[in-house]
DOBADO-194433 format. One record per residue (C-alpha): x negated, y negated, z negated; chain. Coordinates in Angstrom, 3 decimals, padded with zeros to 6 digits. Layout:
! residues N
(rec (X, Y, Z), 'A')
...
This chain:
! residues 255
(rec (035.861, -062.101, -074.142), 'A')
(rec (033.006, -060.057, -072.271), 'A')
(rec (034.990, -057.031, -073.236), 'A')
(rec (038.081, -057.922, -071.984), 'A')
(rec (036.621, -058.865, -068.853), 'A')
(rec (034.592, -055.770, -068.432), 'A')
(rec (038.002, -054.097, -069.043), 'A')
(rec (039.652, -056.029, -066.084), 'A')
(rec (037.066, -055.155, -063.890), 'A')
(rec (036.776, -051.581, -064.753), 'A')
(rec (040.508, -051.373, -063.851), 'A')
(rec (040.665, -050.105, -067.487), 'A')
(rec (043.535, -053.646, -067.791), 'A')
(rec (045.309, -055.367, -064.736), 'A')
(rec (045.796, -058.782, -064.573), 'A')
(rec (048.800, -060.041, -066.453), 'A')
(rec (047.660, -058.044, -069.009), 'A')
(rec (043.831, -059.365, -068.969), 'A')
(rec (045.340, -063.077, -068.881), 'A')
(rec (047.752, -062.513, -071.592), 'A')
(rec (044.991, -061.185, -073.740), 'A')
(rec (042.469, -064.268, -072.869), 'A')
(rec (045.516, -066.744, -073.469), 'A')
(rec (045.808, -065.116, -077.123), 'A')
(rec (042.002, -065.344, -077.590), 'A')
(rec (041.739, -068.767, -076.890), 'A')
(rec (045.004, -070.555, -077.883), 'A')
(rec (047.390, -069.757, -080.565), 'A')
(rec (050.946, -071.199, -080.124), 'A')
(rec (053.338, -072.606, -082.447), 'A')
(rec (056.885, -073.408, -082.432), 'A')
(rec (055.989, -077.218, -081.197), 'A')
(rec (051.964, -077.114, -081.028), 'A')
(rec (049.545, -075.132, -078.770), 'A')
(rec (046.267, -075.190, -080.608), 'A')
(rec (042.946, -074.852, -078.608), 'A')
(rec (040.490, -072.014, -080.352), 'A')
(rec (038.015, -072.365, -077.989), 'A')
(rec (037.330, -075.675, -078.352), 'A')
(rec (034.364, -075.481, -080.803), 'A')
(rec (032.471, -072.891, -078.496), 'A')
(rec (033.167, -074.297, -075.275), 'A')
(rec (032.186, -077.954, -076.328), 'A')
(rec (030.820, -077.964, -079.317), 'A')
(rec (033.311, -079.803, -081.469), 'A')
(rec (035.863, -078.407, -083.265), 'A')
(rec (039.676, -079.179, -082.836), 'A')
(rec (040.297, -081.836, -086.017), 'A')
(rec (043.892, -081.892, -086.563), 'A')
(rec (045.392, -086.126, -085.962), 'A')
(rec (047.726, -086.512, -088.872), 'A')
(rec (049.612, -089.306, -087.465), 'A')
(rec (052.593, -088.974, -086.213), 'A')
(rec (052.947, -085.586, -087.253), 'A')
(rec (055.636, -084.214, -089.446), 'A')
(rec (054.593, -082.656, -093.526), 'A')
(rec (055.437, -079.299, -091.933), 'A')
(rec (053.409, -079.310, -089.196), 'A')
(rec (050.071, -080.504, -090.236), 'A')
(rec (050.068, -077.999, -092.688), 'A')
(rec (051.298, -075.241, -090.098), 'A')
(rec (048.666, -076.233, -088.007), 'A')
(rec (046.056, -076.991, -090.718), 'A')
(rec (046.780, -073.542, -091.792), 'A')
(rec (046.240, -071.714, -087.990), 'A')
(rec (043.114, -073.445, -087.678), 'A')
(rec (041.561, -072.213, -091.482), 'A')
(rec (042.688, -068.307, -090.760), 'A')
(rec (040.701, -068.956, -087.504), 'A')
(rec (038.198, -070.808, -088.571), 'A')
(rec (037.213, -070.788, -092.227), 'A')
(rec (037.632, -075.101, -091.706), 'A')
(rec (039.543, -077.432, -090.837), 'A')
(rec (039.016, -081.510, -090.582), 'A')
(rec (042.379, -083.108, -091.144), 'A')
(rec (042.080, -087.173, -089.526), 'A')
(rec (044.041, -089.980, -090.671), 'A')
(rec (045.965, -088.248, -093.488), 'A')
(rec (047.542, -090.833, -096.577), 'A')
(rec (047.510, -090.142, -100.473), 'A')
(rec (050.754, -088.373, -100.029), 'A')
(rec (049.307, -086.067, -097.038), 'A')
(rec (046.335, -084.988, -098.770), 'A')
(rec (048.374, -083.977, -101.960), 'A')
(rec (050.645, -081.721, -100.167), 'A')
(rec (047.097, -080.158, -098.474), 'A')
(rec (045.051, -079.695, -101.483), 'A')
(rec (048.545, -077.927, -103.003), 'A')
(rec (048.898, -075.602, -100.078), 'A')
(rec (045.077, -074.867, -099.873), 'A')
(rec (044.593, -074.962, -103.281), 'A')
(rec (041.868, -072.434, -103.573), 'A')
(rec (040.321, -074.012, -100.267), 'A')
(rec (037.010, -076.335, -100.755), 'A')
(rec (037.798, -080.144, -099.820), 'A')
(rec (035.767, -082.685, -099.333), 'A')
(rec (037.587, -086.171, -098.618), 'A')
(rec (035.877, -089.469, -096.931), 'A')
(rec (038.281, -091.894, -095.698), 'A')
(rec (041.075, -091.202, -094.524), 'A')
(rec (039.357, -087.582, -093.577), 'A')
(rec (040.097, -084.416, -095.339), 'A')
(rec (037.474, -081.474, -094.938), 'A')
(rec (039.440, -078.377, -095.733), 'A')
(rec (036.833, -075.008, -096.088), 'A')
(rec (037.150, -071.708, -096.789), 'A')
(rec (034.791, -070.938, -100.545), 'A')
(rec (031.931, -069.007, -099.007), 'A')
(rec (032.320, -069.885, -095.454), 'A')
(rec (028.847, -071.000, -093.985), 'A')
(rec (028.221, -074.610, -092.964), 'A')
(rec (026.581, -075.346, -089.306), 'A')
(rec (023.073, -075.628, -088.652), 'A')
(rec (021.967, -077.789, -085.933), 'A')
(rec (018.764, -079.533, -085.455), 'A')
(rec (019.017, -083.423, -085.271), 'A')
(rec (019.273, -086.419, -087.107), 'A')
(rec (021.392, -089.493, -087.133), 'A')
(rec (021.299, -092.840, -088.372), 'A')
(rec (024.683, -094.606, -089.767), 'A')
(rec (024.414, -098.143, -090.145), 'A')
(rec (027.510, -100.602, -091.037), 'A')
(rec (027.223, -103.833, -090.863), 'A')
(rec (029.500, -104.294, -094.475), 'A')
(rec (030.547, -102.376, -097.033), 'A')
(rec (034.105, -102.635, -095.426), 'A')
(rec (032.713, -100.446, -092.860), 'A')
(rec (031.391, -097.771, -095.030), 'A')
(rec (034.703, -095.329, -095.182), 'A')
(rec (034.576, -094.762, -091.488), 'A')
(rec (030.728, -094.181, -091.774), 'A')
(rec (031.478, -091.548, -094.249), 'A')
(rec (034.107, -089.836, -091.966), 'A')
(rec (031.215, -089.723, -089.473), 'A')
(rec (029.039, -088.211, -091.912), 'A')
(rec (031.337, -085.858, -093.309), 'A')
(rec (032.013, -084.296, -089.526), 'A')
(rec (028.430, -084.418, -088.897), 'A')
(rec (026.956, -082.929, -091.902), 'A')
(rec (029.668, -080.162, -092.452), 'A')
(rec (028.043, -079.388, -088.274), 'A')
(rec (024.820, -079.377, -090.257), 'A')
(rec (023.049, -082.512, -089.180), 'A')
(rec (020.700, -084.192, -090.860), 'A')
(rec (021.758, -088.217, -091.694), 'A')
(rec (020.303, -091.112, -092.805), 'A')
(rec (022.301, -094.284, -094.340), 'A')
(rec (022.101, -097.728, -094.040), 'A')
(rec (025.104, -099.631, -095.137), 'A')
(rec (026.196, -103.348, -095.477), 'A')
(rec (023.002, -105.122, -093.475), 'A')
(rec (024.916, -107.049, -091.381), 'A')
(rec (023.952, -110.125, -089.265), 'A')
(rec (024.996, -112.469, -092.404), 'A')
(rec (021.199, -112.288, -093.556), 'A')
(rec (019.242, -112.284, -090.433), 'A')
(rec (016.859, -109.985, -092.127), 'A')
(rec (019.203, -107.563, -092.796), 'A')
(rec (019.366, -105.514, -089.746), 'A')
(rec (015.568, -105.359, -089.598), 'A')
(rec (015.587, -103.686, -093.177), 'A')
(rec (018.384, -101.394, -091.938), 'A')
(rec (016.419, -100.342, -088.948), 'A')
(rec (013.302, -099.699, -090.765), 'A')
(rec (015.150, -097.163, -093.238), 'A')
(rec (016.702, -095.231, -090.396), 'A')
(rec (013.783, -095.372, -087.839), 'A')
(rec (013.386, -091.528, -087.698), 'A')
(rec (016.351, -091.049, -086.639), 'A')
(rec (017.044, -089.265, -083.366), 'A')
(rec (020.213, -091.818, -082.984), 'A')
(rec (022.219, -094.151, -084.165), 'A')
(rec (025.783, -094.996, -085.000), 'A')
(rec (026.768, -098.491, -086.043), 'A')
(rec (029.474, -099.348, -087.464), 'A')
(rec (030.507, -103.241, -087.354), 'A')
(rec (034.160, -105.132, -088.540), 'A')
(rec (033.860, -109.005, -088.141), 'A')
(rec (032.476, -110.592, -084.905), 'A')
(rec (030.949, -107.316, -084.458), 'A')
(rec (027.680, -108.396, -083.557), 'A')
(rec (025.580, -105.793, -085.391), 'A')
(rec (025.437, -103.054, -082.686), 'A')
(rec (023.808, -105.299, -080.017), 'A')
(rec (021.488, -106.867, -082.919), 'A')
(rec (019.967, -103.281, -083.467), 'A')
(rec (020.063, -101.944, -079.671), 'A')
(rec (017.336, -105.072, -078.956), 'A')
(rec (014.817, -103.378, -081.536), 'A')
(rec (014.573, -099.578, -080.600), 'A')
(rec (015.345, -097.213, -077.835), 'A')
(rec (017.272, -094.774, -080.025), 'A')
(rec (020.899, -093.519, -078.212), 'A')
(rec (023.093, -096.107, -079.991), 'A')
(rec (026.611, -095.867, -080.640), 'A')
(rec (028.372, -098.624, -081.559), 'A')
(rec (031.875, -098.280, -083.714), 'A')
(rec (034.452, -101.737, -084.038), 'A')
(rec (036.338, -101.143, -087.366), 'A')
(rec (039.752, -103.018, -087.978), 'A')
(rec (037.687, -105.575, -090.684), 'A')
(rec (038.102, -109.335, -090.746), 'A')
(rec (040.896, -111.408, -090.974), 'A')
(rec (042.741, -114.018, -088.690), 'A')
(rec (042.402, -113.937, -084.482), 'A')
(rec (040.814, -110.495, -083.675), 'A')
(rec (040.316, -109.349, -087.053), 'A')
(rec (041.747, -106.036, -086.658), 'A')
(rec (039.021, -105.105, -085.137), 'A')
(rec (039.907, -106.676, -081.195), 'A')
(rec (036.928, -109.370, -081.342), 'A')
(rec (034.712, -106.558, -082.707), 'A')
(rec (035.500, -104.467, -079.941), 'A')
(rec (035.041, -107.222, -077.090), 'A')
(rec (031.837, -108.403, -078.683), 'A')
(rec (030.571, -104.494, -078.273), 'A')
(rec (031.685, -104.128, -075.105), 'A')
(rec (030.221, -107.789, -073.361), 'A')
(rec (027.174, -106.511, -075.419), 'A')
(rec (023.590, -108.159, -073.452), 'A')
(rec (021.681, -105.560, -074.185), 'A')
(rec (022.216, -102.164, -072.043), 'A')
(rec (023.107, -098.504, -072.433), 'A')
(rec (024.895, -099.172, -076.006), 'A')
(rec (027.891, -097.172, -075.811), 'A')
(rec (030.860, -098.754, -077.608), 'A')
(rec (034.041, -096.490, -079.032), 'A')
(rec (037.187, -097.473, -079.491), 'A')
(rec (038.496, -099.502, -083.144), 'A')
(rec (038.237, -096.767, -085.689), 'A')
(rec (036.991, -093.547, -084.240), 'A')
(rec (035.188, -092.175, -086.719), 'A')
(rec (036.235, -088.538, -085.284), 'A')
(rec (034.772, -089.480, -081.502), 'A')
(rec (031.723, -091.291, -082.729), 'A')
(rec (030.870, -087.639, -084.494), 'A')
(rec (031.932, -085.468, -081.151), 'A')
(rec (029.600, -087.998, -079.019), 'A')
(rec (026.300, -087.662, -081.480), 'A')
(rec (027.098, -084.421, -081.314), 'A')
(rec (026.925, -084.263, -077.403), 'A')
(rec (024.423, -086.441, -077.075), 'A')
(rec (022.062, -083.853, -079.704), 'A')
(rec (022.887, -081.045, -078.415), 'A')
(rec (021.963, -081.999, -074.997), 'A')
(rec (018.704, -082.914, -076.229), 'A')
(rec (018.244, -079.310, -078.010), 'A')
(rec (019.054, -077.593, -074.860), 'A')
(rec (016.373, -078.952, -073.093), 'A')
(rec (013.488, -079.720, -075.352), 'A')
(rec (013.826, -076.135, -076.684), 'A')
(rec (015.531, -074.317, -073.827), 'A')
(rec (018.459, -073.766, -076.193), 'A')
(rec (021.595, -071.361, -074.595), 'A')
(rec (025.068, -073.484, -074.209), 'A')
């Protein structure tokens, strides 16, 4: 990108030229998706591809765009029948599955390194597959993690054994199903960055994860910042904010 603007200002390129070439560098366009290259660089996160919704043809189209580019690709909310038809078209590819999340990497390509580490709780063992989509994300970034699963409120001792296992962590993520009450629990013993997670667990009124999710957000306790039901994938992208911000200060790290 330097070089191409260097080349624009140089009058070596004119301008419809210079923004066709920047257009090419940082999206690449498909017959019915526009994916965004840049994305990684410019915030940090990479584009992970939503299954959902999407037809056989073009997740894998798109999975495939973003593994030329990349060297990985996170694939969100795939089924048993999705990740079959992956691992088959990327069958020399590295995959790692948690959840419902598919980690698709080129053999030899290098992981992340970033400095930071993060705690993910869950309140039950319900919880525990979109934990491990979290730490998936985060540890293919190259984050360091600590676990605590199933210490939920149940046992009122529980969340005090939890805490104690992750206290070196530079922040948390909790993950809670049920009444949800976990996250606010936990954000009334430390001052670690908290993110708090609702997961569709329970059963009856609000047990797809609604009452977790306005338990979270009436939360007594401030500054705990509450997702939306499920989101592994944006739990991951807001660590990741939230640590690299820190890295760019304490150690006058470049964006």
């Amino acid at each position: 990108m330097k070089d191409l603007l260097e080349a624009y200002r140089n009058g070596e390129i004119g301008a419809d030229e210079a923004q066709d070439r920047l257009m090419r560098m940082l999206y690449e366009e498909g017959e019915d998706f526009l994916l965004d290259l840049h994305r990684g660089h410019r915030i940090g996160f990479p584009e992970v591809v939503y299954a959902e919704g999407k037809t056989d043809e073009q997740v894998l189209a798109i999975t495939g765009a973003l593994y030329e580019r990349n060297g990985n690709v996170f694939v969100s909310v795939v089924d048993e029948h999705r990740q079959l038809l992956v691992r088959k078209r990327f069958a020399g590819a590295e995959m790692r599955a948690a959840g419902r999340l598919l980690l698709v990497r080129r053999p030899g390509a290098e992981r992340g390194r970033e400095e930071g580490r993060v705690g993910i709780v869950t309140a039950g063992t319900a919880d525990v597959p979109y934990a491990q989509e979290t730490a998936l994300i985060l540890e293919e970034l190259g984050f360091d993690l600590i676990t605590a699963f199933d210490i939920g409120a149940s046992g009122m001792h529980r969340p005090l054994l939890g805490l104690k296992k992750a206290r070196d962590a530079d922040l948390l993520i909790v993950f809670a199903g049920m009444d949800g009450v976990l996250p606010t629990l936990i954000a009334s013993l430390t001052d670690l960055p908290l993110i708090a997670v609702p997961t569709p667990v329970g059963y009856g009124h609000g047990g797809q994860g609604e009452a977790a999710l306005s338990t979270m957000l009436q939360c007594c306790v401030p500054g705990v910042l509450v997702l939306n039901i499920g989101n592994s994938v944006g739990a991951a992208a807001a660590a990741v904010r939230i640590l690299k911000s820190f890295q760019r200060r304490i150690c006058g790290k470049p964006r």
